[in-house]
C-alpha positions as CSV (number, residue, x, y, z in Angstrom):
1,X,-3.0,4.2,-16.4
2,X,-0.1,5.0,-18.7
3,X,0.8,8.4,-17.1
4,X,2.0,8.5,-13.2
5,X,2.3,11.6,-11.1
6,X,4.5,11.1,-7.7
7,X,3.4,14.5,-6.0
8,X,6.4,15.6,-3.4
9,X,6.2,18.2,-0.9
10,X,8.7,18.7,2.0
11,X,9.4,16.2,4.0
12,X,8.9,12.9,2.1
13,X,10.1,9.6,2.9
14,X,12.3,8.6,0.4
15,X,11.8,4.5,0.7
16,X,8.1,5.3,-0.8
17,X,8.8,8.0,-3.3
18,X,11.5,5.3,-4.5
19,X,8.8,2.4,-4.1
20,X,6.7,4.8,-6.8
21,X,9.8,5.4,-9.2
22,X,10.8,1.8,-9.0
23,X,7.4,0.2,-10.4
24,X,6.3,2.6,-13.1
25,X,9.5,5.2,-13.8
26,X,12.0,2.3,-14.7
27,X,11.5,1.0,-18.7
28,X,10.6,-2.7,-18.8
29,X,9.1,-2.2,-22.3
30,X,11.5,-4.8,-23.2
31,X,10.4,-7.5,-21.0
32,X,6.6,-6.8,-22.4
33,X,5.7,-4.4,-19.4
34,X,3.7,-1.3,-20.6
35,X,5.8,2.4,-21.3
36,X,4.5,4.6,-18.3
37,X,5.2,8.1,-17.7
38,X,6.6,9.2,-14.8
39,X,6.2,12.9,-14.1
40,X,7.5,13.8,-10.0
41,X,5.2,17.2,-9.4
42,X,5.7,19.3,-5.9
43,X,4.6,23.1,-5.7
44,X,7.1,25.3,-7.4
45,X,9.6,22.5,-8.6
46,X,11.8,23.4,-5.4
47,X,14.0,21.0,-4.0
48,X,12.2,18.5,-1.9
49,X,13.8,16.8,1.3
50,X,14.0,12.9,1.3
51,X,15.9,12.2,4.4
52,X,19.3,11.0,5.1
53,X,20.8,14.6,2.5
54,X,18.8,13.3,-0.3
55,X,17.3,15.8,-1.8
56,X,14.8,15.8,-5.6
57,X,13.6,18.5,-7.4
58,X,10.6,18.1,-9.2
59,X,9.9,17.9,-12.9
60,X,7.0,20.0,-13.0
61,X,5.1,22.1,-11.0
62,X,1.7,21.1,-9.7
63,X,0.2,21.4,-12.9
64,X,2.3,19.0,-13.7
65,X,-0.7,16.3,-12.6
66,X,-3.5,17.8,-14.6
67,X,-3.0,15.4,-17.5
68,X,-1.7,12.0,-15.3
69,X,-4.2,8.9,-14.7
70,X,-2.6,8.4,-11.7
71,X,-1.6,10.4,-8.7
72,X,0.8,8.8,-5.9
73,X,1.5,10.4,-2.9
74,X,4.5,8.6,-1.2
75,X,4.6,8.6,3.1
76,X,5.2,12.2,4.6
77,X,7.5,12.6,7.8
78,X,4.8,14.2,10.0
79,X,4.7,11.3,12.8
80,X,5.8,13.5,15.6
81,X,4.1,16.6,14.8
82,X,1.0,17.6,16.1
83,X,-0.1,19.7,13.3
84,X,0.0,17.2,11.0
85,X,-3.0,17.5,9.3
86,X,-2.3,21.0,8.2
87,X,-0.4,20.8,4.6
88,X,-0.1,23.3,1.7
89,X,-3.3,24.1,0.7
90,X,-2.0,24.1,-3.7
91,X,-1.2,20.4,-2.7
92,X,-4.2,19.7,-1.4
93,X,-6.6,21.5,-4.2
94,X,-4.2,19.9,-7.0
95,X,-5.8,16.2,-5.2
96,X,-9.0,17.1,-5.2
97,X,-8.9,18.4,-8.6
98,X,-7.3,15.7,-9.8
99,X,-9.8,13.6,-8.2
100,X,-12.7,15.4,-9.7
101,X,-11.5,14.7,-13.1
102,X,-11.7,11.2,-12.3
103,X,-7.6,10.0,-11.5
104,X,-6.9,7.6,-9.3
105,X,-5.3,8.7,-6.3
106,X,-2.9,6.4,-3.9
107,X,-1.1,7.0,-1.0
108,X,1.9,5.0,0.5
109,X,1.7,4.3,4.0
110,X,1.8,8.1,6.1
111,X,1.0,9.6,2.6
112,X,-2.9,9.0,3.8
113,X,-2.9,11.7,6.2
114,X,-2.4,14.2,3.5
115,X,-5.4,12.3,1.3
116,X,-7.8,12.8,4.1
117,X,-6.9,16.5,5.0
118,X,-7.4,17.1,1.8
119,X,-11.0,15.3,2.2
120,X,-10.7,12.7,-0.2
121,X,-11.1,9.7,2.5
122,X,-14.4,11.2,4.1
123,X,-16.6,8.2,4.3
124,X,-14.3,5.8,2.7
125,X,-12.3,2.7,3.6
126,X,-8.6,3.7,4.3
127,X,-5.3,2.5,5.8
128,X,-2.1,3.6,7.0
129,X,0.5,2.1,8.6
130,X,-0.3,0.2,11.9
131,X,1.5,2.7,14.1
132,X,-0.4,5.6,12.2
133,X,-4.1,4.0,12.1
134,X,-5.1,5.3,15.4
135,X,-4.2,9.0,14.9
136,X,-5.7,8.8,11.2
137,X,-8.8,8.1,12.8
138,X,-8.6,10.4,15.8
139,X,-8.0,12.7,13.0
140,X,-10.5,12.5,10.3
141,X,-13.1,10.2,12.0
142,X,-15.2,11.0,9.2
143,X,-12.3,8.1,7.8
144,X,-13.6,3.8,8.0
145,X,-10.1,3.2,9.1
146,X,-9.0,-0.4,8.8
147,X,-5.7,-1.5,10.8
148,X,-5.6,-5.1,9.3
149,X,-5.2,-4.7,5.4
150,X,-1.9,-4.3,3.6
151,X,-3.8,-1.8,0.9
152,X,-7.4,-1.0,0.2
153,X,-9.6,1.0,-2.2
154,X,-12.6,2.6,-2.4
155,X,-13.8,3.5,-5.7
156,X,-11.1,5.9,-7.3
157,X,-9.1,6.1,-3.8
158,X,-6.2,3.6,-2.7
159,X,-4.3,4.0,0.6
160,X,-1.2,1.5,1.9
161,X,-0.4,0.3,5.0
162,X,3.7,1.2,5.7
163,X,6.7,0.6,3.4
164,X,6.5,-2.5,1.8
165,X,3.0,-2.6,1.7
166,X,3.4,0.1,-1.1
167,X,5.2,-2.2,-3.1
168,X,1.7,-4.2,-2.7
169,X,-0.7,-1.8,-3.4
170,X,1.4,-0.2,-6.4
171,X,1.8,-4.0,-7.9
172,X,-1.4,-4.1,-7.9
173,X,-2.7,-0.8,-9.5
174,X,-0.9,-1.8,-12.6
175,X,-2.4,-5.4,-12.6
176,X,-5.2,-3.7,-12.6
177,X,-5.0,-1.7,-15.3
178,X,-2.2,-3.8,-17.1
179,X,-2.8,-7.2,-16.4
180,X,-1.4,-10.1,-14.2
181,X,1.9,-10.7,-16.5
182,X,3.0,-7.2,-16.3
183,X,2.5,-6.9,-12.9
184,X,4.2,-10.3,-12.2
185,X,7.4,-9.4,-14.7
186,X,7.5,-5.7,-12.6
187,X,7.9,-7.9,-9.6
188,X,10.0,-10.2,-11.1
189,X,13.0,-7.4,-12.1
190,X,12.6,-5.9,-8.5
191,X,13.2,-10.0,-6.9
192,X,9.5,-9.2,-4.8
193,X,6.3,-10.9,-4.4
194,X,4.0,-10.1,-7.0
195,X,1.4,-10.8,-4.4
196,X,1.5,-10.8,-0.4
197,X,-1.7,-12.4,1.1
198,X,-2.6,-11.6,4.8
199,X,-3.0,-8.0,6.5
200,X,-0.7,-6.3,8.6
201,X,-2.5,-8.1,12.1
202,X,0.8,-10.0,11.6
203,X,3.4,-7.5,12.1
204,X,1.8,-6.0,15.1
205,X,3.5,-7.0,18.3
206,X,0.9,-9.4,20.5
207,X,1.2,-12.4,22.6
208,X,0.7,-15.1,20.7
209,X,0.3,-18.7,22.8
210,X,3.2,-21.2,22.2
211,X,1.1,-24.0,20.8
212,X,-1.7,-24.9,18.8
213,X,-2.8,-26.9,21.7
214,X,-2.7,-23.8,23.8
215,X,-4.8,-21.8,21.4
216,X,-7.4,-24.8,21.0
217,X,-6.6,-25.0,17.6
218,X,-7.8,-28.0,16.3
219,X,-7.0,-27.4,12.4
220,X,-3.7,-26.1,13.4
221,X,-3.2,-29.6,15.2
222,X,-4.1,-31.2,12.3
223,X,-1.5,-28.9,9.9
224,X,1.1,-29.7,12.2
225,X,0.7,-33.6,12.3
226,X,0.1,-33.7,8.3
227,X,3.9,-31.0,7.9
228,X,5.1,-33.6,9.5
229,X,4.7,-36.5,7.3
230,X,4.1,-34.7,3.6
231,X,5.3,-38.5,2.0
232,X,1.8,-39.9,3.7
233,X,-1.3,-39.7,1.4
234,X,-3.5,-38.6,3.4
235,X,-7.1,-39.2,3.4
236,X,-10.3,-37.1,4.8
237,X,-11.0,-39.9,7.4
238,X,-7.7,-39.8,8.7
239,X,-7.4,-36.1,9.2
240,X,-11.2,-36.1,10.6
241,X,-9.6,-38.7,13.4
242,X,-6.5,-36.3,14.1
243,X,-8.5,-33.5,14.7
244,X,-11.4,-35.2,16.6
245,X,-13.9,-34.8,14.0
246,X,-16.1,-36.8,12.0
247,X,-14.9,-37.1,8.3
248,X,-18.8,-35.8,7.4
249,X,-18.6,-32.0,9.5
C-alpha cells in the first residue's frame, strides 16, 4: 500500500488523524522506509474541525480516494450524540466503493462507527475503543464486536481500539505490506513500540486481588519467587517444587 487516503469529515479527533499523518505522510525514504502518498479527502475540501481551534482542509475531494490502496478513517467526536450512526451519505458511498474495488479500509478507535453505518463491518470482527464497544454493538448487532483486542481484521477491514491502539494497528498495516524493518524504523523515529502485545482487558478499570496468592495463581507464585532471584539458575525441578507441581505435568 504505497498510496494512503485519511478521509475527514466534521468533527474528527485530531490525536488519530495525526496518528495517520505521522506513520505514512512523514518521508522516511532516507532511513529505507517506503515513499507513501498521503492524500487527506473530506466531501467538498471544506475546512474540517479537529478540536481544540485546529482546523484542516482537505487536499481532495472524495474522489480523492478512488485511486488509494488504503483508506483510514481516524476517531469521529460523536460519543454523546445519539444519532451517531447517521453520517453523510457521499462519505459513506465513497467507503463502500472504495471497498468494492478491493482497498483496505481502517478505522481508528470511534472511526468504526462510521465503517459499520456504512455497512462494511456486517458479519465481521471489529473493535472500538473500550468505552465505545457496547454502543457499537447495540448499534449494528449485525457487528462480532470484540472488547479485548488492541486492533483486528477481517479480510480487507481493520478497526482499532482508542488512541494509541491506532499507532498499533497502523504499524502494522505497513509491516504488512512493507515488511518488519520498515515498520520497526517508522516506530523507531516516532520513540513507540513497534509492537504492543496484550488487548485492551488491561486498561479497563476492575478489581484486581492484591496477590497472586489471592487469585490462586500458582504460576504467578512461581514468577514472583524466580524475579526475585534472576542470578539463580534455575532448574525445572526446582520451579515444579515452588509451585507445588511435579517437574513431569
Amino acid at each position: 500500500m504505497r498510496r494512503v487516503g485519511i478521509l475527514l469529515f466534521d468533527p474528527v479527533r485530531v490525536f488519530e488523524y495525526a496518528v495517520a499523518f505521522e506513520i505514512w505522510g512523514i518521508d522516511r525514504t532516507d532511513r529505507g522506509v517506503p515513499a507513501f502518498e498521503v492524500r487527506v479527502c473530506g466531501p467538498r475540501r471544506t475546512c474540517v474541525e479537529l478540536g481544540a481551534g485546529i482546523v484542516c482542509v482537505p487536499d481532495h475531494d472524495l474522489d480523492g480516494l478512488d485511486a488509494c490502496d488504503l483508506v483510514v478513517v481516524p476517531g469521529n467526536e460523536h460519543r454523546s450524540e445519539p444519532r451517531r450512526d447517521v453520517f453523510p451519505e457521499d462519505v459513506l458511498e465513497a467507503l463502500r466503493s472504495a471497498h468494492r474495488r478491493g482497498a483496505t479500509i481502517a478505522s481508528l478507535c470511534s472511526g468504526a462507527f462510521v465503517l459499520a453505518a456504512a455497512g462494511l463491518l456486517d458479519g465481521r470482527r471489529a473493535t472500538a475503543h473500550w468505552l465505545d464497544t457496547e454502543d457499537l454493538a447495540g448499534r449494528y448487532p449485525e457487528v462480532m464486536v470484540d472488547a479485548n483486542v488492541l486492533f483486528v481484521g477481517d479480510g480487507s477491514v481493520w478497526t482499532s481500539a482508542g488512541s494509541a491502539a491506532g499507532i498499533d494497528l497502523c504499524l502494522h498495516l505497513v509491516r504488512l505490506d512493507h515488511g518488519a524493518a520498515a515498520a520497526t524504523e517508522i516506530a523507531r523515529t516516532m520513540v513507540t513500540a513497534p509492537f504492543r502485545s496484550g488487548g485492551q482487558a488491561q486498561f479497563i478499570s476492575n478489581p484486581v486481588p492484591a496477590s497472586p496468592t489471592e487469585r490462586g495463581d500458582t504460576l504467578g507464585r512461581v514468577r514472583g519467587r524466580v524475579l526475585d532471584d534472576l542470578c539463580h539458575p534455575w532448574t525445572v525441578a526446582e520451579l515444579a517444587a515452588h509451585g507445588a507441581r511435579s517437574s513431569g505435568t
